[in-house]
Structure formats: C-alpha cells, structure tokens
DOVONU-888878 format. One record per residue: residue number from 1; residue in one letter; x, y, z of N, C-alpha, C in turn. Coordinates in Angstrom, 1 decimal. Example, Ala and Ser with C-alpha at 12.3 -4.5 7.8 and 13.67 -1.06 7.14 Angstrom:
REM DOVONU-888878
<r><pos>1</pos><code>A</code><n_xx>13.2</n_xx><n_yy>-5.7</n_yy><n_zz>7.8</n_zz><ca_xx>12.3</ca_xx><ca_yy>-4.5</ca_yy><ca_zz>7.8</ca_zz><c_xx>13.2</c_xx><c_yy>-3.3</c_yy><c_zz>7.8</c_zz></r>
<r><pos>2</pos><code>S</code><n_xx>12.8</n_xx><n_yy>-2.2</n_yy><n_zz>7.1</n_zz><ca_xx>13.7</ca_xx><ca_yy>-1.1</ca_yy><ca_zz>7.1</ca_zz><c_xx>12.9</c_xx><c_yy>0.0</c_yy><c_zz>7.9</c_zz></r>
REM end
This chain:
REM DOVONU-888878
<r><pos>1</pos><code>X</code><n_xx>0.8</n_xx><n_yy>-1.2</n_yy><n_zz>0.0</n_zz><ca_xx>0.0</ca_xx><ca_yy>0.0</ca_yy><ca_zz>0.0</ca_zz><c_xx>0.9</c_xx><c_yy>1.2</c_yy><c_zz>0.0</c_zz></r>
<r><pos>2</pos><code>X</code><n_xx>0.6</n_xx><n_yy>2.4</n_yy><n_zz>-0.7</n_zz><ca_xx>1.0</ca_xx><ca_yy>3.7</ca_yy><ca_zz>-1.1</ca_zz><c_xx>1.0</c_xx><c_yy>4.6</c_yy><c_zz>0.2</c_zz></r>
<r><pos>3</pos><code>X</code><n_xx>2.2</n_xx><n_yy>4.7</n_yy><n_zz>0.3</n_zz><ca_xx>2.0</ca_xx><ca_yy>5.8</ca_yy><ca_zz>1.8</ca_zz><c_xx>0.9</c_xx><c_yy>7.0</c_yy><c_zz>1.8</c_zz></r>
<r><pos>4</pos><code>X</code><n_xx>0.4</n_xx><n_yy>7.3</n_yy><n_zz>0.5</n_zz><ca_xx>-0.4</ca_xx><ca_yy>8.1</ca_yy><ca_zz>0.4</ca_zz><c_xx>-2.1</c_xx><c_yy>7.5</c_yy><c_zz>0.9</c_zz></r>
<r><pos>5</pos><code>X</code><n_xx>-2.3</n_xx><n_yy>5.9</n_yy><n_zz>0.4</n_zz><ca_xx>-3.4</ca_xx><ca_yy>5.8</ca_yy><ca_zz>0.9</ca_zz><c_xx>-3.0</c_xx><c_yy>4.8</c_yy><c_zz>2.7</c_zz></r>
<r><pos>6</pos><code>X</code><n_xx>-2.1</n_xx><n_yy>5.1</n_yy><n_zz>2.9</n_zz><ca_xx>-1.8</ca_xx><ca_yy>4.6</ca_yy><ca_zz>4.1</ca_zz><c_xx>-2.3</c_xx><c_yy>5.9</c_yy><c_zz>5.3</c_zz></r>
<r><pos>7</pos><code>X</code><n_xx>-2.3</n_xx><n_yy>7.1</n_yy><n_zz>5.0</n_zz><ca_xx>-2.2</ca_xx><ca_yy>8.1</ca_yy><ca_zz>5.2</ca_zz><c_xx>-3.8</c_xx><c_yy>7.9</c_yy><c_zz>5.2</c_zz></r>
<r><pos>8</pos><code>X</code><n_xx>-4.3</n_xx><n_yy>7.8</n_yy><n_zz>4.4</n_zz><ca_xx>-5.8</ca_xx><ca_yy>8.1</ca_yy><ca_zz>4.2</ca_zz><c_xx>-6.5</c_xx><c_yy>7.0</c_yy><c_zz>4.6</c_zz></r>
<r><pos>9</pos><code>X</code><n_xx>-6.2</n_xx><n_yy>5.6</n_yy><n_zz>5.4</n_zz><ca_xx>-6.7</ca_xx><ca_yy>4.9</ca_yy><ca_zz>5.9</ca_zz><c_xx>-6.2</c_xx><c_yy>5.1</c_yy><c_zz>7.4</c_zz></r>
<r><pos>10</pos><code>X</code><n_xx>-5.9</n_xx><n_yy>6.1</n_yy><n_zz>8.1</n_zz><ca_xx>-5.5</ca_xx><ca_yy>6.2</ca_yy><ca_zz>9.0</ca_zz><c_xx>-6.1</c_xx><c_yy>7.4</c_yy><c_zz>9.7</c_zz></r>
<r><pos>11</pos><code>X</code><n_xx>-6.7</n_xx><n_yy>8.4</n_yy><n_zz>8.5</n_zz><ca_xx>-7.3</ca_xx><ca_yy>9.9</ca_yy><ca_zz>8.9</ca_zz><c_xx>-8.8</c_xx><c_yy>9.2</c_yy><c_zz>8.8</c_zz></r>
<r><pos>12</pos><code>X</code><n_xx>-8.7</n_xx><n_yy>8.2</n_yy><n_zz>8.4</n_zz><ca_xx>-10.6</ca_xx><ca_yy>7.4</ca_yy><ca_zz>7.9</ca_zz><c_xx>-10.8</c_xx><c_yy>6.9</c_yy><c_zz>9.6</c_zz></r>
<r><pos>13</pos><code>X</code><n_xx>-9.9</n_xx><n_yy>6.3</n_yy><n_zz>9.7</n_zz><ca_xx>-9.9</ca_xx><ca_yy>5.5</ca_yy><ca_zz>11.1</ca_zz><c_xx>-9.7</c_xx><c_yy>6.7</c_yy><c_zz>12.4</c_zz></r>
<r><pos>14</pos><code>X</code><n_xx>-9.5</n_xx><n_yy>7.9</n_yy><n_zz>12.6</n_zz><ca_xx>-9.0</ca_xx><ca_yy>8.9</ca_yy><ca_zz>13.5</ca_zz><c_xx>-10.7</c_xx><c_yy>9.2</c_yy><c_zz>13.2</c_zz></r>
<r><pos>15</pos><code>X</code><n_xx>-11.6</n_xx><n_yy>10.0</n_yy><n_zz>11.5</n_zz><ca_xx>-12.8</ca_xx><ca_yy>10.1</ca_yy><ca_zz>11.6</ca_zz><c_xx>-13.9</c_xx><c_yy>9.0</c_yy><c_zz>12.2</c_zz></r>
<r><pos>16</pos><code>X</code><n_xx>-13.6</n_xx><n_yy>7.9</n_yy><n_zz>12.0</n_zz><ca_xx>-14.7</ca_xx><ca_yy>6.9</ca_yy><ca_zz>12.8</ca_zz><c_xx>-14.6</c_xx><c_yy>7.2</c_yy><c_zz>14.1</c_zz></r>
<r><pos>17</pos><code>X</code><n_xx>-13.6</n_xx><n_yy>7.2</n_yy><n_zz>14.3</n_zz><ca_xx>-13.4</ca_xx><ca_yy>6.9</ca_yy><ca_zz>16.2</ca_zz><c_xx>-13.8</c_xx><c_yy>8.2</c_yy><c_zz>16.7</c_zz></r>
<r><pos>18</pos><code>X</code><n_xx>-14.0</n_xx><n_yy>9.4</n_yy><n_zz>16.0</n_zz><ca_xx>-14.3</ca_xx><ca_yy>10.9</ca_yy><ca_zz>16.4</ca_zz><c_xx>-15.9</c_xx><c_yy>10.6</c_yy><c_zz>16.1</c_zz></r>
<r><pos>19</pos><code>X</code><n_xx>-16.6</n_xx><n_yy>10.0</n_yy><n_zz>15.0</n_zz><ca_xx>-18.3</ca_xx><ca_yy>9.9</ca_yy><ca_zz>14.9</ca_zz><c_xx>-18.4</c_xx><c_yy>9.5</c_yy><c_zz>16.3</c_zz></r>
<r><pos>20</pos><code>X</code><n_xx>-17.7</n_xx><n_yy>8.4</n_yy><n_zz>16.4</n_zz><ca_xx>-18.2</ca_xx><ca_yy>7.3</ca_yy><ca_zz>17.4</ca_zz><c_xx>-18.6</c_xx><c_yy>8.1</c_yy><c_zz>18.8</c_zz></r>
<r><pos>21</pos><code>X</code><n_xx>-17.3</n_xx><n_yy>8.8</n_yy><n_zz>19.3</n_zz><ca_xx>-16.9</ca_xx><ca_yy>9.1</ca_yy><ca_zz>20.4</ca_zz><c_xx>-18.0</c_xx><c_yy>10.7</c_yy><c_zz>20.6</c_zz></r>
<r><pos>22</pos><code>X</code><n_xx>-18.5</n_xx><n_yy>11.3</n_yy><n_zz>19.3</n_zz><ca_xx>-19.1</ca_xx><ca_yy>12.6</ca_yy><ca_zz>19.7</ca_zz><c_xx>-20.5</c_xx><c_yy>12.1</c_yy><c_zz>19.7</c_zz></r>
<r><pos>23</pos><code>X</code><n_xx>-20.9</n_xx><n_yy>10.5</n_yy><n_zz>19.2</n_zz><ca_xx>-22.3</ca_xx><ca_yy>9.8</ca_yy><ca_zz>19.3</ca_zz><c_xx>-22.2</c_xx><c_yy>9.5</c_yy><c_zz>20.7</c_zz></r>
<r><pos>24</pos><code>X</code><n_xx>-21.6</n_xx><n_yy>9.0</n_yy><n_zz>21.5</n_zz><ca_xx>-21.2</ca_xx><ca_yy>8.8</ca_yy><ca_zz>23.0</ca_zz><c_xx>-21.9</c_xx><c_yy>10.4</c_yy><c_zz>23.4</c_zz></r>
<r><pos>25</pos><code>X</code><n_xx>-20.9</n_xx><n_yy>11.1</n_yy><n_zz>23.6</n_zz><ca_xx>-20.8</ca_xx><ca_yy>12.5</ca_yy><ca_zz>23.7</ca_zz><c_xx>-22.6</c_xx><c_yy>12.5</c_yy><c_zz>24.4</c_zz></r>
<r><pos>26</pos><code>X</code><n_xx>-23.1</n_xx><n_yy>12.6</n_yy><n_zz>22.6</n_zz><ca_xx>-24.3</ca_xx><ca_yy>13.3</ca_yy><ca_zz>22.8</ca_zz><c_xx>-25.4</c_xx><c_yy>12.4</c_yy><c_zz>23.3</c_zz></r>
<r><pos>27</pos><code>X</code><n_xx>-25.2</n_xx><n_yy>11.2</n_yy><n_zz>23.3</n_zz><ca_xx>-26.4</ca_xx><ca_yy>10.3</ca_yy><ca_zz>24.0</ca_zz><c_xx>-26.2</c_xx><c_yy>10.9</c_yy><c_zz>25.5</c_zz></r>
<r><pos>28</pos><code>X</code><n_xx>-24.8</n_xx><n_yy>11.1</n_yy><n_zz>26.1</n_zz><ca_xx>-24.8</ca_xx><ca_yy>11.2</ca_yy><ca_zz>27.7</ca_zz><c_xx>-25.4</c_xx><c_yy>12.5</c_yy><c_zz>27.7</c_zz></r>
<r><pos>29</pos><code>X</code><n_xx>-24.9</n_xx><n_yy>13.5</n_yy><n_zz>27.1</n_zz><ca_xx>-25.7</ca_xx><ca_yy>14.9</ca_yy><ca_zz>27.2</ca_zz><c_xx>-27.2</c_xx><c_yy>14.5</c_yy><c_zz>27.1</c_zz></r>
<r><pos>30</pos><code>X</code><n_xx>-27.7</n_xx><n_yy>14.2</n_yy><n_zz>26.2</n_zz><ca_xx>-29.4</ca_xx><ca_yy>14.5</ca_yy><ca_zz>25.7</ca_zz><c_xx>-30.1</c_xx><c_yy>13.2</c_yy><c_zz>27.0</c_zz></r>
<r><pos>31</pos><code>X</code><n_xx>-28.9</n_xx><n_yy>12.3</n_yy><n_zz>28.0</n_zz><ca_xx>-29.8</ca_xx><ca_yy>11.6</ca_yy><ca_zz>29.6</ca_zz><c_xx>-29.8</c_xx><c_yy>12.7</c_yy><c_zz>30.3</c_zz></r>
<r><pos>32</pos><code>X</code><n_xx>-28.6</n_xx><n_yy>13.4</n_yy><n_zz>30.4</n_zz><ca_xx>-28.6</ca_xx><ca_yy>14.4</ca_yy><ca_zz>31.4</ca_zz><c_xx>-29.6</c_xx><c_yy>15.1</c_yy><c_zz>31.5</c_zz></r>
<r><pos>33</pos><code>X</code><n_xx>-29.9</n_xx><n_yy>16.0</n_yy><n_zz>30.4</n_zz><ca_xx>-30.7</ca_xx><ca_yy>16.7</ca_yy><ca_zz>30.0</ca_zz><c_xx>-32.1</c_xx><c_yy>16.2</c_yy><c_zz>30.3</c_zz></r>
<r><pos>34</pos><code>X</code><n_xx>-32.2</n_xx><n_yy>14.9</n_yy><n_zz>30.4</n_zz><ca_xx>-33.6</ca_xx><ca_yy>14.1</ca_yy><ca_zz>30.3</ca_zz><c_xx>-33.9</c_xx><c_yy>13.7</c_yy><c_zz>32.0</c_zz></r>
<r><pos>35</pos><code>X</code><n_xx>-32.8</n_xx><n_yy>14.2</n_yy><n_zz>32.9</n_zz><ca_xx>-32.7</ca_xx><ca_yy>13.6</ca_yy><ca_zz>34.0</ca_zz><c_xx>-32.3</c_xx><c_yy>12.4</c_yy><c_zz>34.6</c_zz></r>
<r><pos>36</pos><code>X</code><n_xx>-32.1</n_xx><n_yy>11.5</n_yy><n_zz>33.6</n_zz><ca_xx>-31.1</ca_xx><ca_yy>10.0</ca_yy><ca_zz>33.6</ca_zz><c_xx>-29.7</c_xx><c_yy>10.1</c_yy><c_zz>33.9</c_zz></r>
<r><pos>37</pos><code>X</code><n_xx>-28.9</n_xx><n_yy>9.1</n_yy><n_zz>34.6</n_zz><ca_xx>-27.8</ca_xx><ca_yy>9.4</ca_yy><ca_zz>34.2</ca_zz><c_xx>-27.1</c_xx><c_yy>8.9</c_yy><c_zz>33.1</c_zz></r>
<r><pos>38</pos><code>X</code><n_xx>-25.7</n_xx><n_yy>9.0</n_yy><n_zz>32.9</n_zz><ca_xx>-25.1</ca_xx><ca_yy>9.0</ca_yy><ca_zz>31.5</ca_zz><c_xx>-24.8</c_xx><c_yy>7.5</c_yy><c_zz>31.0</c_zz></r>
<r><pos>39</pos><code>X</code><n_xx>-24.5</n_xx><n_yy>7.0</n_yy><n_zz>30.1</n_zz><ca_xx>-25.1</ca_xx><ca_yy>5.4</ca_yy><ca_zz>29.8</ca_zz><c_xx>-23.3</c_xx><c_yy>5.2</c_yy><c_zz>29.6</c_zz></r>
<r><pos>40</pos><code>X</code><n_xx>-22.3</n_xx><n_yy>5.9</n_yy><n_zz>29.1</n_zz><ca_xx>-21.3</ca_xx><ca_yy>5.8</ca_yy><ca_zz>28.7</ca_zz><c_xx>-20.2</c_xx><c_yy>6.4</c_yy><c_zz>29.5</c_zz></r>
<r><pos>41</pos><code>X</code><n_xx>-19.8</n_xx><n_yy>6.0</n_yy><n_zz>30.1</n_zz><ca_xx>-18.9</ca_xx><ca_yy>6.4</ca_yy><ca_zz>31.4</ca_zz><c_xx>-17.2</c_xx><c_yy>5.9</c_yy><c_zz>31.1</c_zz></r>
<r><pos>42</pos><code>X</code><n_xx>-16.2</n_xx><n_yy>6.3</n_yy><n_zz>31.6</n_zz><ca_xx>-15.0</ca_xx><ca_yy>6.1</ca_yy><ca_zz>31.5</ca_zz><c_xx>-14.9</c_xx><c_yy>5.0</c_yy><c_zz>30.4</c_zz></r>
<r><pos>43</pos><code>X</code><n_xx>-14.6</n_xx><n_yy>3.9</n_yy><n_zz>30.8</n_zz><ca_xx>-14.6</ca_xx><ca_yy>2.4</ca_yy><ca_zz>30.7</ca_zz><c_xx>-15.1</c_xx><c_yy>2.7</c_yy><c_zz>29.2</c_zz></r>
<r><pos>44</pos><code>X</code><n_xx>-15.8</n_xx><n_yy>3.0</n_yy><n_zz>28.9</n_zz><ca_xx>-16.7</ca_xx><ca_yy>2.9</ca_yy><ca_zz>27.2</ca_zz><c_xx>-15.9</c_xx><c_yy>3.6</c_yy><c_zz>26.8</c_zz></r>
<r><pos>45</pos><code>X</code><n_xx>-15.3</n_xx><n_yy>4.9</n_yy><n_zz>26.9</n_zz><ca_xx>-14.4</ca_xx><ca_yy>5.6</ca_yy><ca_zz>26.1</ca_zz><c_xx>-13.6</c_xx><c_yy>5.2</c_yy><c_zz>25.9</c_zz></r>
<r><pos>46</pos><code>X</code><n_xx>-12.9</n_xx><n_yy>4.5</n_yy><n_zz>27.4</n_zz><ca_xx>-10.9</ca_xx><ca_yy>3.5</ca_yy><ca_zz>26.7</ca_zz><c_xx>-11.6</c_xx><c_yy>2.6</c_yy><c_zz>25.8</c_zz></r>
<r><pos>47</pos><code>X</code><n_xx>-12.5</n_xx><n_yy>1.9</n_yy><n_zz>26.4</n_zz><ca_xx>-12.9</ca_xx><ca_yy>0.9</ca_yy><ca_zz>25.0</ca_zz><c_xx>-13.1</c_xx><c_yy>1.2</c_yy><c_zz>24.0</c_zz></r>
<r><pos>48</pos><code>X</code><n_xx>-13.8</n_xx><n_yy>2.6</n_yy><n_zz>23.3</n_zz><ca_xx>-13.5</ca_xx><ca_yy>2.9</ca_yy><ca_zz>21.9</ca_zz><c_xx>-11.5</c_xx><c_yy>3.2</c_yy><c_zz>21.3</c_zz></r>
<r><pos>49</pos><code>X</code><n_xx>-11.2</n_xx><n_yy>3.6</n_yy><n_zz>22.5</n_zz><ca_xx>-9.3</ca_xx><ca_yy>4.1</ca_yy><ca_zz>22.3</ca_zz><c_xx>-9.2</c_xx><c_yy>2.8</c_yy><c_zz>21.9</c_zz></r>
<r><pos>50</pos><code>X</code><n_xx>-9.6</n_xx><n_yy>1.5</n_yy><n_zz>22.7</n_zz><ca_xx>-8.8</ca_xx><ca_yy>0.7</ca_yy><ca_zz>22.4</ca_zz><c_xx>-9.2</c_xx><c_yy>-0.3</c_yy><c_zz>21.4</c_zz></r>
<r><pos>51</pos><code>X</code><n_xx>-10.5</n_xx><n_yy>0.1</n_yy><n_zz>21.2</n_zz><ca_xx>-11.0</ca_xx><ca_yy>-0.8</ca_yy><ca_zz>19.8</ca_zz><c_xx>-10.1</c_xx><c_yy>0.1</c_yy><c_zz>18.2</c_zz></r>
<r><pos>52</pos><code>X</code><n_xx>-9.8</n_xx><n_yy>1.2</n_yy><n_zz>18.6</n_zz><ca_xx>-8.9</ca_xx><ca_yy>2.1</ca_yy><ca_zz>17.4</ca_zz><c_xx>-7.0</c_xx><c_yy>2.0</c_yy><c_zz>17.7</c_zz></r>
<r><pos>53</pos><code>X</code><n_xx>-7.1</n_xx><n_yy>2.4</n_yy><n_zz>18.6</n_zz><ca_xx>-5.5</ca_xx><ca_yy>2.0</ca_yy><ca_zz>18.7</ca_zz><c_xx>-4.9</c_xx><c_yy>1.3</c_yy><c_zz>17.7</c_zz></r>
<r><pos>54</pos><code>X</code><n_xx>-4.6</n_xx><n_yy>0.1</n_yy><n_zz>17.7</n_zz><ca_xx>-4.1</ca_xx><ca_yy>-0.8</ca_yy><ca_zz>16.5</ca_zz><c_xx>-3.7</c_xx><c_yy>-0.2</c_yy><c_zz>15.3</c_zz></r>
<r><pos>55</pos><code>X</code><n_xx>-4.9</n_xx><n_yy>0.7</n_yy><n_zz>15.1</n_zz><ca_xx>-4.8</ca_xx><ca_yy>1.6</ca_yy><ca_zz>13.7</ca_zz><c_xx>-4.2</c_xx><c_yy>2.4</c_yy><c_zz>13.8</c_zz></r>
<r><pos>56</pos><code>X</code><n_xx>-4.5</n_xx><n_yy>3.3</n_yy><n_zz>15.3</n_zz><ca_xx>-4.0</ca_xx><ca_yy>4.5</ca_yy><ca_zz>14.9</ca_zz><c_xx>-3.4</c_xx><c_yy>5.1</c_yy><c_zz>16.2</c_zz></r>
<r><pos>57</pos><code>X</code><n_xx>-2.7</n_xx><n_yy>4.2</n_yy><n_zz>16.6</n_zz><ca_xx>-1.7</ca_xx><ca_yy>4.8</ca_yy><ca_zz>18.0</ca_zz><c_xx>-1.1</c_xx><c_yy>5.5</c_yy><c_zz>17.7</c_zz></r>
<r><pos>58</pos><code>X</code><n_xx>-0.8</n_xx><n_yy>6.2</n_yy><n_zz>19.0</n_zz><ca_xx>0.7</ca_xx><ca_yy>6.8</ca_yy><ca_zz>18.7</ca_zz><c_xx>1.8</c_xx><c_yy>7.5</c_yy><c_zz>17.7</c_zz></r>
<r><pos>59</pos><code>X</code><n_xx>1.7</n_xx><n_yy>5.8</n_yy><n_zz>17.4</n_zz><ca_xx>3.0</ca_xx><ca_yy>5.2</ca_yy><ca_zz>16.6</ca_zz><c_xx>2.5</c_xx><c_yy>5.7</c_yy><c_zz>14.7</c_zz></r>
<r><pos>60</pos><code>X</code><n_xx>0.7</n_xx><n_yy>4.9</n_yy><n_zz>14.4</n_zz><ca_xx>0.6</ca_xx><ca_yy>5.0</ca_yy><ca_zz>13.2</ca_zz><c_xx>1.5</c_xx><c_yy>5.8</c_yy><c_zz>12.2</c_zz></r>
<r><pos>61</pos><code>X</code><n_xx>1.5</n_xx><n_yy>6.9</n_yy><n_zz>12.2</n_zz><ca_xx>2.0</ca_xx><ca_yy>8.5</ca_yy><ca_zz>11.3</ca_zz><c_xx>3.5</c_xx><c_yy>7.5</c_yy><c_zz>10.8</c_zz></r>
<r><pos>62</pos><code>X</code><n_xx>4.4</n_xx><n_yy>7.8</n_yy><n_zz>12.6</n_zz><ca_xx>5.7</ca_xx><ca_yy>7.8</ca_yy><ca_zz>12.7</ca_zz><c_xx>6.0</c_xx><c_yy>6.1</c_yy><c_zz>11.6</c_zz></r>
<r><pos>63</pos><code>X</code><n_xx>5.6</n_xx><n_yy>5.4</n_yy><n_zz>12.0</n_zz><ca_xx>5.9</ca_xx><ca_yy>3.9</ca_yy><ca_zz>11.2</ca_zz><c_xx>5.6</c_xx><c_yy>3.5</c_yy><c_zz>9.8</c_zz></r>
<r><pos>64</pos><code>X</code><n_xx>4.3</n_xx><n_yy>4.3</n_yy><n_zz>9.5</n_zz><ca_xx>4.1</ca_xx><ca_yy>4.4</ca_yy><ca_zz>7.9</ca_zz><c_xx>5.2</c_xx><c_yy>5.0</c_yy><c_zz>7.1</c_zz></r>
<r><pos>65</pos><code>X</code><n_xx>6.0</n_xx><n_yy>6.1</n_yy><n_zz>8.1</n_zz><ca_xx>6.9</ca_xx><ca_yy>6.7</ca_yy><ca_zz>7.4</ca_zz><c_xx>7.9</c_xx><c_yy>6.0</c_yy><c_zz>7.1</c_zz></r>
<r><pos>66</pos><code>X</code><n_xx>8.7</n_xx><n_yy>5.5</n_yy><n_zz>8.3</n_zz><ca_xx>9.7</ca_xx><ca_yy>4.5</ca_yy><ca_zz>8.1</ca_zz><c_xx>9.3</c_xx><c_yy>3.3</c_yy><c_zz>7.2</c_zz></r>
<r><pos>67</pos><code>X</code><n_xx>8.3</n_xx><n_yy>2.9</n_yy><n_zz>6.8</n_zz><ca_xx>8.0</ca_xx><ca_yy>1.7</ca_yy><ca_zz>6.7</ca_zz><c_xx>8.0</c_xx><c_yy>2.0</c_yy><c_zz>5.3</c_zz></r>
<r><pos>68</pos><code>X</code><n_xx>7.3</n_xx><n_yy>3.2</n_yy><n_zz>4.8</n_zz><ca_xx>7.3</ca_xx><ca_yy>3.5</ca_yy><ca_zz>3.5</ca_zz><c_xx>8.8</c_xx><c_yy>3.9</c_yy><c_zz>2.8</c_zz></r>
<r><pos>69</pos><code>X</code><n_xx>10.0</n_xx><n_yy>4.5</n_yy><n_zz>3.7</n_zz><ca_xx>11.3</ca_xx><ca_yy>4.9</ca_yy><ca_zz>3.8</ca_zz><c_xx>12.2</c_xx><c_yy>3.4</c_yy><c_zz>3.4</c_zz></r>
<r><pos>70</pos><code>X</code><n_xx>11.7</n_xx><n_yy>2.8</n_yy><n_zz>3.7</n_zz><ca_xx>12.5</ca_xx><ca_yy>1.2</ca_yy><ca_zz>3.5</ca_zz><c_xx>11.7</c_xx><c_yy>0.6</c_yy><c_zz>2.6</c_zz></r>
<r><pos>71</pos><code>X</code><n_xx>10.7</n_xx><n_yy>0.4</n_yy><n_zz>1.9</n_zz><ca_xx>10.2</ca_xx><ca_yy>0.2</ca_yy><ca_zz>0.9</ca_zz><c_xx>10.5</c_xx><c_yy>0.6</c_yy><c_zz>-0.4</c_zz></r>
<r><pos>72</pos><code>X</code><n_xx>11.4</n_xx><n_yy>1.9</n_yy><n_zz>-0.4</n_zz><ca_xx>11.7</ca_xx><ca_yy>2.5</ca_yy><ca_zz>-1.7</ca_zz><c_xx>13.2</c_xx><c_yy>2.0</c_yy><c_zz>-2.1</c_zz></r>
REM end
C-alpha cells in the first residue's frame, strides 16, 4: 500500500473513532438533559481508544513513514 493511501486509511480511522466518540458525547448529554444518568462512562471511552488504537496509536504516522522509507 502507497504511503499516500496509508495516510488516508488512517485519517478514515482517526474520523470513525471521532463519529463514534461525539455519538457517546451526545447520547450522555441528551440523559442528562432528560434527568437519567449518563449510559457511557470512562470504561466505554478507553474501550473505543482501544477498539482504534491498532490503527491508529501513537506510533501509526511515525511507522508508515519508516515503513514507506524502507520500501523504496
């Protein structure tokens, strides 16, 4: 794969995990607001980090580079 769509499967995966995490977001806002409390607490948030991680730690950017750097 082309560091260019390496790049673009990695900004796809950074957008999912941001839908995901501002769908969280607003379900806990719109209990609050309703008087409930929040459905998605700590624990749900690392577990979206860490259902994405793999993809897109840290590390992703820095390793595509090298990885694409040694490929040529």
């Amino acid at each position: 794969m082309k560091k260019e769509n390496k790049i673009v499967f990695v900004m796809a995966q950074i957008a999912l995990m941001n839908c995901e995490r501002a769908g969280m977001e607003a379900e806990n806002t719109y209990r609050l607001n309703c008087g409930q409390s929040i459905i998605y607490g700590d624990e749900a948030f690392q577990s979206l980090y860490d259902k994405y991680a793999p993809l897109i730690g840290r590390n992703a950017f820095p390793e595509m580079f090298i990885l694409s750097e040694r490929e040529t």
